[in-house]
BAFI-3210 file (N, C-alpha, C; in Angstrom, 3 decimals, decimal comma, padded with zeros to 6 digits):
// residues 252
n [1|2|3|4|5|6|7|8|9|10|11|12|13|14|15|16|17|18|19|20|21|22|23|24|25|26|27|28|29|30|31|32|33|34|35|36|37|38|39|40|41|42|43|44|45|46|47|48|49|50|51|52|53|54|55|56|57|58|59|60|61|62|63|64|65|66|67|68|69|70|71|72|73|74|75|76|77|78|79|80|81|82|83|84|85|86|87|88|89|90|91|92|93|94|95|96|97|98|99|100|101|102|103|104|105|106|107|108|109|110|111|112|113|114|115|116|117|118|119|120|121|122|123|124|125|126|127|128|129|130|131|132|133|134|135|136|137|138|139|140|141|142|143|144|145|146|147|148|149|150|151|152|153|154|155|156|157|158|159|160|161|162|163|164|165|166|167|168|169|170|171|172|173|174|175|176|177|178|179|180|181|182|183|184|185|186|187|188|189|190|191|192|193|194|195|196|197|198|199|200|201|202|203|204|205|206|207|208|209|210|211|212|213|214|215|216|217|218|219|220|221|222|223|224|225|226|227|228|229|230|231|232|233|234|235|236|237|238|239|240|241|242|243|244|245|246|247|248|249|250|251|252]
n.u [-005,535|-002,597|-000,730|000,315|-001,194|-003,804|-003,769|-003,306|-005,545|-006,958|-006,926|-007,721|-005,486|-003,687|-001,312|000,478|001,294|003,807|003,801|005,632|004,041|002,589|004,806|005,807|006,634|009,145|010,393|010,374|012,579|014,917|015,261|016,599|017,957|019,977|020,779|021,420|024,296|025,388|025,265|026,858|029,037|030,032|029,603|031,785|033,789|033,384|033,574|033,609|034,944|033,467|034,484|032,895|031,289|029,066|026,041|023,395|019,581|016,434|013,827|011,200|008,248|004,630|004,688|005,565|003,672|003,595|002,205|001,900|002,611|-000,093|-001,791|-000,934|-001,352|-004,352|-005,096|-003,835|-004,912|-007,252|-006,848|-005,664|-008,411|-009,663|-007,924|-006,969|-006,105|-004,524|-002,743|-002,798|-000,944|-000,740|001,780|002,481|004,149|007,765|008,117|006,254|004,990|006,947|006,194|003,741|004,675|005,634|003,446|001,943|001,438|002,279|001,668|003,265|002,831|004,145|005,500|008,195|010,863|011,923|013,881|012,069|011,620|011,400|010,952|007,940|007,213|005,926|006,730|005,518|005,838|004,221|002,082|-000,543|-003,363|-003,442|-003,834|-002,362|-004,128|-006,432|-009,696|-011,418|-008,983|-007,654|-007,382|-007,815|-006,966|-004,466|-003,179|-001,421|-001,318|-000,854|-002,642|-003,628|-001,141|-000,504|-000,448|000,658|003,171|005,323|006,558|007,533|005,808|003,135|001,538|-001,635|-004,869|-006,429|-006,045|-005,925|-008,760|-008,646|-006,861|-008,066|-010,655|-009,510|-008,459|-010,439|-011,621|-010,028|-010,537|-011,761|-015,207|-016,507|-014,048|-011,721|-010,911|-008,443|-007,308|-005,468|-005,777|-005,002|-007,196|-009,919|-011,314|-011,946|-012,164|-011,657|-008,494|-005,314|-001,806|000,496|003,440|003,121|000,505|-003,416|-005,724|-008,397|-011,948|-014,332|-016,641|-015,863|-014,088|-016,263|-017,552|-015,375|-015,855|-018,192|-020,529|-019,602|-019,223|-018,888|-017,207|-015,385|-014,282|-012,023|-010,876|-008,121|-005,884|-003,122|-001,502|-001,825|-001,551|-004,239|-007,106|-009,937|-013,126|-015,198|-016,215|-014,439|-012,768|-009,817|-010,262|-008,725|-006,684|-004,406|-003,295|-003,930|-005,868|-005,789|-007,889|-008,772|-009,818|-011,872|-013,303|-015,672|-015,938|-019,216]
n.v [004,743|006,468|007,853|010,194|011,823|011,354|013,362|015,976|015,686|017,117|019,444|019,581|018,549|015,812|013,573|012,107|009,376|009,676|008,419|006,615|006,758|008,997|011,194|013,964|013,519|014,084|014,934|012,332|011,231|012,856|012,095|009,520|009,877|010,864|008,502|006,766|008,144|007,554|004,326|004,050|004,597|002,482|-000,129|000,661|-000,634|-003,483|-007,119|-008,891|-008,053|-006,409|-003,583|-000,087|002,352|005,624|005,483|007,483|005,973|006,899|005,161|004,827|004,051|003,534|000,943|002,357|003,232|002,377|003,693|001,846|-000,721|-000,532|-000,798|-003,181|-004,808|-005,291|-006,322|-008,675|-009,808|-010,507|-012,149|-013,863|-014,960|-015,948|-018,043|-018,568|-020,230|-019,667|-016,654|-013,450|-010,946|-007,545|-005,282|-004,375|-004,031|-004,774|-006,282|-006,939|-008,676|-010,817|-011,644|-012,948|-015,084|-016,712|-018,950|-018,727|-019,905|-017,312|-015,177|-012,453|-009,408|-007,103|-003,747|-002,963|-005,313|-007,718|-010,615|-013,582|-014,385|-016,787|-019,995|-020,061|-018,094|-016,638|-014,572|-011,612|-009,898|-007,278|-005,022|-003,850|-003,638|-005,406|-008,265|-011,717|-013,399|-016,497|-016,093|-015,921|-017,138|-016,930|-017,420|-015,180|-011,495|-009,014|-005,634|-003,424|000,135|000,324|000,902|003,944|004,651|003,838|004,207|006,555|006,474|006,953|004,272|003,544|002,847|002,764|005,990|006,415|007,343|006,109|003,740|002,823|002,316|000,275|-001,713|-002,677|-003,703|-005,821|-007,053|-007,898|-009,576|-011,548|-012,802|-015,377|-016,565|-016,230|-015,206|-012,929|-009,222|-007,204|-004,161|-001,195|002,347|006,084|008,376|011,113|013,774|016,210|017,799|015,123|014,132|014,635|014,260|015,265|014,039|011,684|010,280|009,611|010,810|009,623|010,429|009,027|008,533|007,501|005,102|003,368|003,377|001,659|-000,130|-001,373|-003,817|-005,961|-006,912|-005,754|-006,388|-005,403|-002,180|000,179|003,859|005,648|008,176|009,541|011,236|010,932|008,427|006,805|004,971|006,752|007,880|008,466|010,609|012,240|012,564|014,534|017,660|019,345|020,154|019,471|017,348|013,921|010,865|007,319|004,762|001,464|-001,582|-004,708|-006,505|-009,020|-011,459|-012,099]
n.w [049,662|049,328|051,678|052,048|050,011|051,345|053,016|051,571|049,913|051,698|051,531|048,524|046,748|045,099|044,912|041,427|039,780|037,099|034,530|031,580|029,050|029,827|029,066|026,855|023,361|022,943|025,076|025,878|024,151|024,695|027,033|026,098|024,761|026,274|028,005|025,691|025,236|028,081|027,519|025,511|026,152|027,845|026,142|024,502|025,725|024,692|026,055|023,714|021,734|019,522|017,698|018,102|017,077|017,118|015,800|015,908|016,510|016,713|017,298|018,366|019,175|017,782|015,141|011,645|009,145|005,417|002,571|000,352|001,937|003,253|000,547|000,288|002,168|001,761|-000,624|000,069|002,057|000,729|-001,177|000,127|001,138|-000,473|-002,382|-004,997|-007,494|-009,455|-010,485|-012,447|-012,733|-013,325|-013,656|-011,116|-007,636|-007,499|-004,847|-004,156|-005,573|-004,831|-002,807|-003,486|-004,534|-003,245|-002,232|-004,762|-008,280|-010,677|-013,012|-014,821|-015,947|-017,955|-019,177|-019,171|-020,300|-018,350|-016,298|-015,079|-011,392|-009,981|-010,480|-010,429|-011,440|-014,752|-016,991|-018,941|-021,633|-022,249|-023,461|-021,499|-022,472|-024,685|-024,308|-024,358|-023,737|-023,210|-022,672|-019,823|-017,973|-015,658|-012,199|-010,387|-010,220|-010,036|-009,463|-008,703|-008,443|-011,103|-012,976|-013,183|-014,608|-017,050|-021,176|-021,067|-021,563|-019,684|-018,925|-021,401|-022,783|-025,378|-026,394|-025,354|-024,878|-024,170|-023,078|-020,370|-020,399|-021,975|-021,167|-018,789|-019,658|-020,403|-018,226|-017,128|-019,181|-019,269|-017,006|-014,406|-014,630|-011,468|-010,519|-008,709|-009,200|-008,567|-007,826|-006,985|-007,393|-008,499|-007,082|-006,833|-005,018|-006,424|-009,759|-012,242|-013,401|-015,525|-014,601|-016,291|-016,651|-015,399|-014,004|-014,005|-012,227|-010,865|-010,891|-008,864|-009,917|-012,154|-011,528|-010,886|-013,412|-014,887|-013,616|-014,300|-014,771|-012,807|-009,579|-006,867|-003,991|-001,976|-000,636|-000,262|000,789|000,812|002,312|001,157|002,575|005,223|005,580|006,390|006,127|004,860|004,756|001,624|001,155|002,124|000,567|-001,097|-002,354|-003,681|-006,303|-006,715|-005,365|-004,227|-003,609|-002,790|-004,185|-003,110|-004,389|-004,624|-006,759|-007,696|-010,784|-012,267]
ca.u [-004,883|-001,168|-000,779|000,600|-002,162|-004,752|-003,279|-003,561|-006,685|-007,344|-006,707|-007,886|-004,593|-003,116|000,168|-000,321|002,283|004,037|004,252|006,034|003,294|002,431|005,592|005,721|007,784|010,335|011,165|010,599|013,945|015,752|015,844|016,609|019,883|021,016|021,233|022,617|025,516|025,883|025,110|027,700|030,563|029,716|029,785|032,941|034,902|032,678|033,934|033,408|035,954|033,422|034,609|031,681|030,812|028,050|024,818|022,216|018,654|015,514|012,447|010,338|006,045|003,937|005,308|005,228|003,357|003,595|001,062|002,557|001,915|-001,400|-001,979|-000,286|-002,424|-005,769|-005,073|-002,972|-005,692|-008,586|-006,308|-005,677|-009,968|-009,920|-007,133|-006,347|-004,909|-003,199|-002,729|-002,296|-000,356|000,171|002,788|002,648|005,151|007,756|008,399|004,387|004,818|007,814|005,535|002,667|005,692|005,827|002,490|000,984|002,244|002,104|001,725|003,526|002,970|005,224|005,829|009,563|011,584|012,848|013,621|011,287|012,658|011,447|010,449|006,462|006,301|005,968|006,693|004,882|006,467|003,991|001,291|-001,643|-003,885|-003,596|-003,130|-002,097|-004,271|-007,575|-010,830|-011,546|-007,979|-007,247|-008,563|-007,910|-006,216|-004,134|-003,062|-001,141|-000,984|-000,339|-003,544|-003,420|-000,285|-001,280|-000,491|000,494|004,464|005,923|007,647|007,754|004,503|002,474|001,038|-002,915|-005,226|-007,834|-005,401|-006,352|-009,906|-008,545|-006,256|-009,017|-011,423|-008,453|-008,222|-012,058|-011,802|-009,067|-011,062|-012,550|-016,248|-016,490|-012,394|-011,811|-010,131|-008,036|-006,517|-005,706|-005,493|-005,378|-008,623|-010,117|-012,863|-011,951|-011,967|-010,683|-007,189|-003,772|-000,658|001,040|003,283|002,985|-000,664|-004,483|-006,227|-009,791|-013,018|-014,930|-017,961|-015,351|-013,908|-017,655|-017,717|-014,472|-016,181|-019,385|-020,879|-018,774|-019,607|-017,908|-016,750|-015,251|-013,669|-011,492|-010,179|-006,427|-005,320|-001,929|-000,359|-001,385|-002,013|-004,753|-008,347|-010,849|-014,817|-015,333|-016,397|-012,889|-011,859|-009,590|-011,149|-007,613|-006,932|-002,983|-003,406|-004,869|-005,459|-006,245|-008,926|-008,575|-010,771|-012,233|-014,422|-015,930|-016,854|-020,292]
ca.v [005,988|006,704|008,496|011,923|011,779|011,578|014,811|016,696|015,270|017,812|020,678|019,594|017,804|014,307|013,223|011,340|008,969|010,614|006,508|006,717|007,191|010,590|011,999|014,045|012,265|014,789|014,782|011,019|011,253|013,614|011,248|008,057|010,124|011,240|007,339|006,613|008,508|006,802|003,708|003,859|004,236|001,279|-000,964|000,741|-001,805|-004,861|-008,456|-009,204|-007,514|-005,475|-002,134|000,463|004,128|005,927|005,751|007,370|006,185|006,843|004,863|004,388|004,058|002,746|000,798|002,912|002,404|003,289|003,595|000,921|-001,345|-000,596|-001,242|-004,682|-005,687|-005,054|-007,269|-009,935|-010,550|-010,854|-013,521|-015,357|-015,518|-016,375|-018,870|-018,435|-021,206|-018,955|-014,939|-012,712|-009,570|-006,042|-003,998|-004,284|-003,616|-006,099|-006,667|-007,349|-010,100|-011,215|-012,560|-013,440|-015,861|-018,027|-019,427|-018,823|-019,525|-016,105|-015,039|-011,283|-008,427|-005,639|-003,514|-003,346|-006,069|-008,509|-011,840|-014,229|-014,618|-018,210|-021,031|-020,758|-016,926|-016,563|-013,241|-011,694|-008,444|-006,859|-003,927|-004,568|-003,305|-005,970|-009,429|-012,542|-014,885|-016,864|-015,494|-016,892|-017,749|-016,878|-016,734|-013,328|-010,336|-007,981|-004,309|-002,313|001,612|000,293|001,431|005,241|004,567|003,141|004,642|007,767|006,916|007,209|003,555|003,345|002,447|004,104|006,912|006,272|008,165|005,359|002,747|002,561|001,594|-000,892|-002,666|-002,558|-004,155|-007,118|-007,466|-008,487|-010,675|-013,054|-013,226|-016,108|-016,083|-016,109|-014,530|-011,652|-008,488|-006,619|-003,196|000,314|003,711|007,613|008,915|012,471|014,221|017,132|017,081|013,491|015,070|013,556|014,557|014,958|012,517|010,839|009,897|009,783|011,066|008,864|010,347|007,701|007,865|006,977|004,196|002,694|002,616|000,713|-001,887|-001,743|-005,281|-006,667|-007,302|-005,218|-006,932|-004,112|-000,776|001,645|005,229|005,548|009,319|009,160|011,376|011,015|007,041|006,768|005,138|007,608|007,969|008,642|012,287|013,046|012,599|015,383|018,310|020,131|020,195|019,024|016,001|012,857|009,833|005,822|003,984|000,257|-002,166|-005,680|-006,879|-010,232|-011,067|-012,991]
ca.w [049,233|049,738|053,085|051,583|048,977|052,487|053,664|050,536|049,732|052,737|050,515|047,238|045,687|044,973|044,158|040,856|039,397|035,716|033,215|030,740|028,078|029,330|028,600|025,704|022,787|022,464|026,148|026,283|023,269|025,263|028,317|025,367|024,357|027,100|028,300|024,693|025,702|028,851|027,278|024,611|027,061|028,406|025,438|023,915|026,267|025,362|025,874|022,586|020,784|018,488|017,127|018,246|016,652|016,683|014,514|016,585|016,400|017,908|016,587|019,691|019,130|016,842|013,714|011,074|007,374|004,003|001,490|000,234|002,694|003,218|-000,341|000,137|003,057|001,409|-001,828|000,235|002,362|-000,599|-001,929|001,268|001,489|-002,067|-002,115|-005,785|-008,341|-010,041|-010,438|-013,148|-012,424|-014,174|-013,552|-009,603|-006,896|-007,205|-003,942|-003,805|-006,412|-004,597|-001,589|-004,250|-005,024|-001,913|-002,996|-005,881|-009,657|-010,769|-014,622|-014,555|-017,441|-017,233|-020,394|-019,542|-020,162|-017,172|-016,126|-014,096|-010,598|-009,507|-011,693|-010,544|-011,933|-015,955|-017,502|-020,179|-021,517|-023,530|-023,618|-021,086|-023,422|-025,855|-023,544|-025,165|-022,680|-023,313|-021,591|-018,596|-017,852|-014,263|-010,573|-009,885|-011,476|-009,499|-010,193|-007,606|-009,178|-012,314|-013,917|-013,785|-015,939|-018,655|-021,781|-020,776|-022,466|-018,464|-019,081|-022,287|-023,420|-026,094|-026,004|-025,574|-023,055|-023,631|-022,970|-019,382|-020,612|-023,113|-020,267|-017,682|-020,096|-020,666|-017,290|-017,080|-020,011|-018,881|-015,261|-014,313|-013,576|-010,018|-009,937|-008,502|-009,786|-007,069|-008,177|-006,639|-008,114|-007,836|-007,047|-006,426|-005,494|-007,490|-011,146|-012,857|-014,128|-015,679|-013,641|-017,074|-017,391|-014,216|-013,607|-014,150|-010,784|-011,470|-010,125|-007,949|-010,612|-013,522|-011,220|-011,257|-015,185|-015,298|-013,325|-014,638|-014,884|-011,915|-008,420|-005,786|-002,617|-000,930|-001,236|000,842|000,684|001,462|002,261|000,663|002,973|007,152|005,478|006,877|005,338|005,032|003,904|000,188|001,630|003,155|-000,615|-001,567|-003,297|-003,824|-007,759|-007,467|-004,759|-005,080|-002,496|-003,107|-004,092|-003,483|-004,639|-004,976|-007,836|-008,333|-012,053|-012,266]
c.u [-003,566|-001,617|-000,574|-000,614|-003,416|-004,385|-003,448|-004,943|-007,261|-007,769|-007,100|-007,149|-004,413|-001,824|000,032|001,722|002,172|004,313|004,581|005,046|002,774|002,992|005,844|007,197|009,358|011,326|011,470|012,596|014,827|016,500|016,618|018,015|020,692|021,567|021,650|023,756|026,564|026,044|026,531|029,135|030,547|029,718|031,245|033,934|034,076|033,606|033,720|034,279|035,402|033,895|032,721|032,052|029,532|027,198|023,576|020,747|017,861|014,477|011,072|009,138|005,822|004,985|004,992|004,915|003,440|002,136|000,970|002,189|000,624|-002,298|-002,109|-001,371|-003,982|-005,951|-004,379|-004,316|-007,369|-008,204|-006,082|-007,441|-009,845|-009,409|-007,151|-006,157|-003,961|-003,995|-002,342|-001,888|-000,327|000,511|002,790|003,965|006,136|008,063|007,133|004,330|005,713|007,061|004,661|003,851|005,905|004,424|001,342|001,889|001,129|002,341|001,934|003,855|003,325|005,740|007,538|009,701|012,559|012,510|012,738|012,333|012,301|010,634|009,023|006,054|006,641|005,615|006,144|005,204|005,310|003,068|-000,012|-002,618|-004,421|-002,761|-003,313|-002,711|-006,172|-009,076|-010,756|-010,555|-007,474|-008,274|-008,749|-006,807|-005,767|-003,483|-002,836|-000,238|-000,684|-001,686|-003,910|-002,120|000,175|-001,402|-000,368|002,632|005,603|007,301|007,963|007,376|004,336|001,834|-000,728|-003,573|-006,288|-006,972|-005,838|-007,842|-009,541|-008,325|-007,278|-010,273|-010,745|-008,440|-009,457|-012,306|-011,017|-009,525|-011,567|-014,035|-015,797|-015,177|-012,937|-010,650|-009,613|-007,097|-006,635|-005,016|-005,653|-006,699|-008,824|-010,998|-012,836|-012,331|-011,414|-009,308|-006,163|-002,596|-000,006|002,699|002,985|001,791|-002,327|-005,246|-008,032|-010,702|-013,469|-016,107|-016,791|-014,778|-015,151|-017,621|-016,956|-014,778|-017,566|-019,680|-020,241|-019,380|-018,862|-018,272|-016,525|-014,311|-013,055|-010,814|-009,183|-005,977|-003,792|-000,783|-000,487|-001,457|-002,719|-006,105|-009,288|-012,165|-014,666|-015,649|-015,339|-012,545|-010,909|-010,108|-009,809|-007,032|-005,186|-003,003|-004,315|-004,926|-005,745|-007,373|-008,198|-009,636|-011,012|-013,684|-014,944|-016,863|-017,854|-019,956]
c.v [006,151|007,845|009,997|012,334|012,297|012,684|015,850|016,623|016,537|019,441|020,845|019,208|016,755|014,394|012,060|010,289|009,388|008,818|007,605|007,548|008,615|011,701|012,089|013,521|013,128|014,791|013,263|010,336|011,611|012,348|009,569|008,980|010,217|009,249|006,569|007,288|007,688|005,397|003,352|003,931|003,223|000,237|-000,953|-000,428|-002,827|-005,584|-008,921|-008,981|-006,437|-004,111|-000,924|001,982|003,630|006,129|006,024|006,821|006,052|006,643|004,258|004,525|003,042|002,613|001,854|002,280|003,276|002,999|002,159|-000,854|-001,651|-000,670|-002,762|-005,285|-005,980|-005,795|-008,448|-010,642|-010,831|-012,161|-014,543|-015,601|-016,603|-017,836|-019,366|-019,522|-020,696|-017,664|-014,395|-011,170|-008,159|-004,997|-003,484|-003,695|-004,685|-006,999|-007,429|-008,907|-011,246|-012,447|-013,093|-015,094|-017,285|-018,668|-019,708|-018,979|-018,154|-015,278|-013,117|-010,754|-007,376|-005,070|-003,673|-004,493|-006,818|-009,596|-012,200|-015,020|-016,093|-018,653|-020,753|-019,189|-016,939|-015,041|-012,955|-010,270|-008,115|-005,448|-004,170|-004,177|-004,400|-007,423|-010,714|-013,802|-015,178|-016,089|-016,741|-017,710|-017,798|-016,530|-015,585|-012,706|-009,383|-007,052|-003,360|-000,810|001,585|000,973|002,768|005,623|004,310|003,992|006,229|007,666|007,066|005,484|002,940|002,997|003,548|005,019|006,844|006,322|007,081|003,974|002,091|001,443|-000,022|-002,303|-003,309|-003,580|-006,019|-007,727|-008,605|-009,573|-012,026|-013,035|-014,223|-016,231|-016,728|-015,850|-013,078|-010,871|-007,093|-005,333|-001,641|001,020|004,984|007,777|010,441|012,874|015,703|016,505|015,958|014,378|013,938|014,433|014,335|014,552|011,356|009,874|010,345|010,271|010,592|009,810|008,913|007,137|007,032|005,259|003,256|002,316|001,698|-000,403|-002,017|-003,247|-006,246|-006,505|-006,710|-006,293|-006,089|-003,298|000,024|002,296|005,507|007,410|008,619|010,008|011,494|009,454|006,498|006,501|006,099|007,548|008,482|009,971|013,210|012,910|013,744|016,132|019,311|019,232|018,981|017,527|015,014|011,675|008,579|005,598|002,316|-000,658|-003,499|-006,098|-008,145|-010,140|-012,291|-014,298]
c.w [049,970|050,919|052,719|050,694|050,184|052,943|052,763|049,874|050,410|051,967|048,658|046,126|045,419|043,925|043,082|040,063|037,206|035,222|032,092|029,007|028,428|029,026|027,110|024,917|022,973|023,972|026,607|025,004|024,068|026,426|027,803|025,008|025,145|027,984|026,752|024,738|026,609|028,575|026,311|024,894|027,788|027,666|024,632|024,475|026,596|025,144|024,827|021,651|019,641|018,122|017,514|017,983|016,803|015,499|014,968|015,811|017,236|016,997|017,692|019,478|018,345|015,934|012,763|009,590|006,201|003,470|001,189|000,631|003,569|001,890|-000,178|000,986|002,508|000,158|-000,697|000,687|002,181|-000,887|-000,797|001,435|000,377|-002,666|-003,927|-006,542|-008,797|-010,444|-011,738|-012,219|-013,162|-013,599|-012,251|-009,266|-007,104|-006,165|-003,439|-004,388|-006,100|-003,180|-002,088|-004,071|-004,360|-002,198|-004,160|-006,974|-010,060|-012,002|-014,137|-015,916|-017,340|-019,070|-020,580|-019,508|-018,733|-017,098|-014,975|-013,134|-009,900|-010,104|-011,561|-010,879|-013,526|-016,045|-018,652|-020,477|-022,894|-023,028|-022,669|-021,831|-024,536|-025,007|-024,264|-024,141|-023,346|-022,640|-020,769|-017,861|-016,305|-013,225|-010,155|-010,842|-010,747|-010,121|-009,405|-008,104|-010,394|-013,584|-014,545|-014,947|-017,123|-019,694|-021,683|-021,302|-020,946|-018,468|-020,626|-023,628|-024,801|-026,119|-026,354|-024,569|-023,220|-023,448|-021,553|-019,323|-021,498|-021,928|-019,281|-018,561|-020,377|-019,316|-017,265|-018,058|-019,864|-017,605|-015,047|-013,842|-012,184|-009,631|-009,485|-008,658|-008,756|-007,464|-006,976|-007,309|-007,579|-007,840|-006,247|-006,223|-005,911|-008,708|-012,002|-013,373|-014,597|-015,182|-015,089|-016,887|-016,556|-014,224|-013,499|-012,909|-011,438|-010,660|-009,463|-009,154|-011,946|-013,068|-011,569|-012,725|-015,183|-014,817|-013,586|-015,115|-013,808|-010,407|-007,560|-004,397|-001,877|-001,550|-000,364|-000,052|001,402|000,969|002,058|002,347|004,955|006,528|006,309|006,278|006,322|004,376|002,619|-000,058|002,039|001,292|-000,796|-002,410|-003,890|-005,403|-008,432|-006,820|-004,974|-003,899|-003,261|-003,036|-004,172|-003,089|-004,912|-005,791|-008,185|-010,153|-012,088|-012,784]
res [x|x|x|x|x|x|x|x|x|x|x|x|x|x|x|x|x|x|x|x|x|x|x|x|x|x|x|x|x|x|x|x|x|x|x|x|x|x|x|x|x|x|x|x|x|x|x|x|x|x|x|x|x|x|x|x|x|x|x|x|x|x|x|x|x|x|x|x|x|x|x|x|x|x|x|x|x|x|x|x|x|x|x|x|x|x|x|x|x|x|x|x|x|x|x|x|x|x|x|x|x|x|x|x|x|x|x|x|x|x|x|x|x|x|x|x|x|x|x|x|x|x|x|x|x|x|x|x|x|x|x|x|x|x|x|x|x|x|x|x|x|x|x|x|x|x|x|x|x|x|x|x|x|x|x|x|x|x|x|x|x|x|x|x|x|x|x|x|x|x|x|x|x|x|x|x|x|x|x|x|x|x|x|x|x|x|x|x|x|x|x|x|x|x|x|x|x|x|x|x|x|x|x|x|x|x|x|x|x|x|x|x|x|x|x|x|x|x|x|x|x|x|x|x|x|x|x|x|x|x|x|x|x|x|x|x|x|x|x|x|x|x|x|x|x|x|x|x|x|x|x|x]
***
């Protein structure tokens, strides 16, 4: 024990050392600007010759995530178990399909119109609803938010509230047995609703029908807005919000 600490000890205190982590963030900023100040008069005359203004930032803790990317992680690494031949897509992220890209050939169905960005992805611009592929055609089948949108006329589609079911049933038919079918969607534990024009908010039991006959692998609950998975009990019960379901399906 530190020697001042043994003397106080006497009385019931101790001198404790303040780390960094127990200062709160806002004062742990305060003390990060005020040496960006000092800091920035100090580089104005670098050896380098660069030109320097200010552009404060302060991003100090944990990384931060999106939805987004906790979507991405939870299909990427199905498909890295899985290890794929080849992928069908609908109407993903495309930044999602952009890393699909680095290894997989990658068959992509998007109602709008666009070109295919490296020789090993094939585009297919049509209606998912009505897919122009064989049964049993691919290893897996991914589907990141694209399913609550489905026929609801938001990109351009047609207007058909059972379209969702149609697509969802296409998906399953071009699967391969033993593929697996990797999608997420809105989900609620309020009432099922449509976010007119936006989006379908699924119950959990309606999710179940859409995969009726299929094999679940696994399943999480993604609060949309601390992003954060949660139990199937934390669901939202609030009529306007809605969080994630994302899911893995093997088909027999």
């Amino acid at each position: 024990m530190h020697p001042v600490n043994k003397t106080l000890a006497l009385i019931g205190l101790q001198l404790s050392k303040v780390t960094k982590a127990n200062v709160p963030r806002d004062k742990q900023e305060e003390e990060f600007r005020k040496k960006y100040d000092l800091d920035f008069e100090q580089i104005k005359n670098n050896q380098r010759g660069f030109a320097v203004h200010k552009a404060y930032r302060y991003q100090v803790g944990e990384h931060p995530k999106t939805v987004s990317e906790v979507e991405f992680e939870f299909v990427a690494s199905h498909l890295y178990k899985e290890k794929p031949f080849n992928i069908l897509d609908i109407g993903s992220y495309r930044d999602f399909i952009l890393g699909l890209l680095a290894h997989y050939d990658v068959t992509t169905v998007d109602i709008r119109n666009r070109k295919p960005i490296l020789d090993n992805e094939t585009v297919v611009n049509c209606d998912a609803k009505v897919l122009n592929f064989p049964d049993n055609a691919f290893d897996a089948v991914t589907t990141i938010e694209a399913l609550p949108h489905i026929g609801l006329g938001r990109y351009g589609d047609e207007l058909d509230l059972d379209a969702d079911i149609k697509a969802f049933r296409e998906m399953v038919r071009v699967l391969k047995h033993g593929g697996v079918l990797l999608f997420t969607t809105a989900i609620t534990g309020a009432k099922k609703s449509i976010a007119w024009n936006a989006r379908r908010n699924y119950s959990y039991d309606m999710i179940k029908e859409f995969c009726n006959g299929l094999d679940l692998v696994e399943e999480k609950f993604l609060d949309r807005e601390s992003i954060r998975l949660i139990a199937r009990e934390e669901l939202t019960t609030d009529p306007i919000r809605f969080n994630y379901y994302l899911g893995c399906w093997r088909k027999p």
